[in-house]
C-alpha positions in Angstrom: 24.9 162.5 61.5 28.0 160.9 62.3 28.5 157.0 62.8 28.8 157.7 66.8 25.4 159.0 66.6 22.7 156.9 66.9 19.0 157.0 66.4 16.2 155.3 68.9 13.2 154.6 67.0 10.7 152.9 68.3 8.3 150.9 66.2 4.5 151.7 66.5 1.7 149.8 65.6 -2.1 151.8 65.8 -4.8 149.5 66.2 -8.4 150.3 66.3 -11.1 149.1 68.7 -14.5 150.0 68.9 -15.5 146.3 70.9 -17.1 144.4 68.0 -15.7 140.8 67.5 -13.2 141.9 64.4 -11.6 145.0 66.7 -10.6 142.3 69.1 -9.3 139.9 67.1 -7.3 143.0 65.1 -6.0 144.2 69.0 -5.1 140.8 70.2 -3.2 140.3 66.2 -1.3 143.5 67.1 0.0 142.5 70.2 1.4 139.2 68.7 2.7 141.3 66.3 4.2 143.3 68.5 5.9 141.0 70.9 7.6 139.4 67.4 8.9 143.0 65.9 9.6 144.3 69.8 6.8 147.7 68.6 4.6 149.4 70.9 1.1 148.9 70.5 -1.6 151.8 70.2 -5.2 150.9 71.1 -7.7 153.5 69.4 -10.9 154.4 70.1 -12.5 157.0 68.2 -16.2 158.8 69.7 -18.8 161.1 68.3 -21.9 163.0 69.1 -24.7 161.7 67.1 -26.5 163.4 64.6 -29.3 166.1 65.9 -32.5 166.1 65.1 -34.3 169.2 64.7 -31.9 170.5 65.9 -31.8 168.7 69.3 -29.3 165.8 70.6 -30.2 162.6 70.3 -29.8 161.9 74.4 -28.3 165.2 76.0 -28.0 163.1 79.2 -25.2 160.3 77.7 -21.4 161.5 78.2 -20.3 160.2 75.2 -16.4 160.2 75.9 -17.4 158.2 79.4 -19.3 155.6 76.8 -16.6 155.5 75.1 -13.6 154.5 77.5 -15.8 152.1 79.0 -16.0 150.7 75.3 -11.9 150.8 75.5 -11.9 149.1 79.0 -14.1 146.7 78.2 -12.7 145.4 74.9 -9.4 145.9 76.0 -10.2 143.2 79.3 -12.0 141.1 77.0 -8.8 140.8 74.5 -6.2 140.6 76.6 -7.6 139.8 80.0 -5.0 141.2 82.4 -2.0 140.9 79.8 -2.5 144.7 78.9 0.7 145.9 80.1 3.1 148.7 78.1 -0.6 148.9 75.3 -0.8 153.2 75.1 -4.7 153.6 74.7 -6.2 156.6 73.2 -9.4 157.8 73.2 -10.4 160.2 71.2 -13.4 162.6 69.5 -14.1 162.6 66.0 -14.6 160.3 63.1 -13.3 156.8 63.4 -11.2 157.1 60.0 -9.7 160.8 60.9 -9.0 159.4 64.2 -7.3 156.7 62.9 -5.7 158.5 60.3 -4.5 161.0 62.5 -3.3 158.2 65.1 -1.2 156.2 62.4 1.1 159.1 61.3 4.4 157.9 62.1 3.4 154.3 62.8 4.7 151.4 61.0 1.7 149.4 60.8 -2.2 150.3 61.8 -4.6 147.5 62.3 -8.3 147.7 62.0 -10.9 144.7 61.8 -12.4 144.1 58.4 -16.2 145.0 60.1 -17.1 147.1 62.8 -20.6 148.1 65.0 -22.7 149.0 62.5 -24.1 149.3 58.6 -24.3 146.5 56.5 -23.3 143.1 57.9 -22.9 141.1 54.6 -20.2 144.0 53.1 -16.7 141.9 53.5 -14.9 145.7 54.2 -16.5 148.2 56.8 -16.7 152.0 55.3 -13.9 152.6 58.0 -11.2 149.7 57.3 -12.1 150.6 53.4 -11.3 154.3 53.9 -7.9 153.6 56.0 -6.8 151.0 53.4 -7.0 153.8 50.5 -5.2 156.5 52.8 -3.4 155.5 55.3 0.1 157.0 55.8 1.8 153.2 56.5 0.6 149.5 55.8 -2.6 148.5 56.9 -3.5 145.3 58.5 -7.1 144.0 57.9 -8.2 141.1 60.2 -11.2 139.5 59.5 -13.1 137.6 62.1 -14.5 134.0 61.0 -18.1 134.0 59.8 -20.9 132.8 62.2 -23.9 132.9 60.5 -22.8 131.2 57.0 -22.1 134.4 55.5 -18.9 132.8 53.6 -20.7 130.1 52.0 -22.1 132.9 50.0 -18.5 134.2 48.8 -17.4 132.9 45.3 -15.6 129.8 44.9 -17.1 128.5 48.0 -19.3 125.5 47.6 -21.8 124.2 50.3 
């Protein structure tokens, strides 16, 4: 390259959002983010059939990619209200950390909030923000939400 020639990059930051209280809070942190650092923000939203049993679907009669758009659009409005101009949304099948994974290659920076829909409420990390912290191509961002139900007066060094 010579010193005429010039490169445009442009700065990407992947956030996930599956609508639970932490995936907002980690979308509305990636925006500010991104207005300081002038990066373009990627909403994620990854979806899955469920598990069969007996071979069966769970309920043949939900469209599961519909489910989960509505999800996006819904967590998305709640976030940002009607500030969601220039935010490249992505819906997409497959496990939440593969689709993550696969959605921060080539980012600079992917944001996920420290608990998600389901499992086990008490855990500080969710089994997806612990699995993109360990191997995620670029810095991770973990945003956790403030406890509600006096979860963090159980934490160490915490007295009542």
């Amino acid at each position: 390259m010579t010193a005429t020639e010039t490169t445009e990059q442009h700065s990407r930051i992947v956030v996930g959002l599956d609508g639970s209280p932490a995936s907002l809070c980690a979308l509305e942190w990636a925006v500010g983010q991104a207005s300081l650092t002038g990066a373009a923000v990627e909403a994620v939203t990854a979806w899955q059939y469920p598990a069969a049993y007996g071979g069966y679907p769970v309920d043949a009669g939900t469209d599961w990619r519909a489910n989960a758009h509505d999800i996006q659009d819904t967590a998305v409005k709640e976030a940002l209200g009607d500030d969601a101009t220039g935010l490249v949304r992505l819906v997409a099948e497959g496990h939440p950390v593969r689709v993550l994974l696969d959605a921060a290659a080539g980012a600079d920076l992917l944001v996920v909030g420290s608990r998600g829909r389901g499992g086990f409420t008490g855990m500080l990390l969710g089994s997806v923000s612990e699995h993109v912290v360990a191997h995620a191509p670029c810095a991770v961002v973990v945003i956790r939400t403030p406890a509600t139900d006096g979860a963090s007066s159980d934490l160490p060094g915490k007295h009542s």
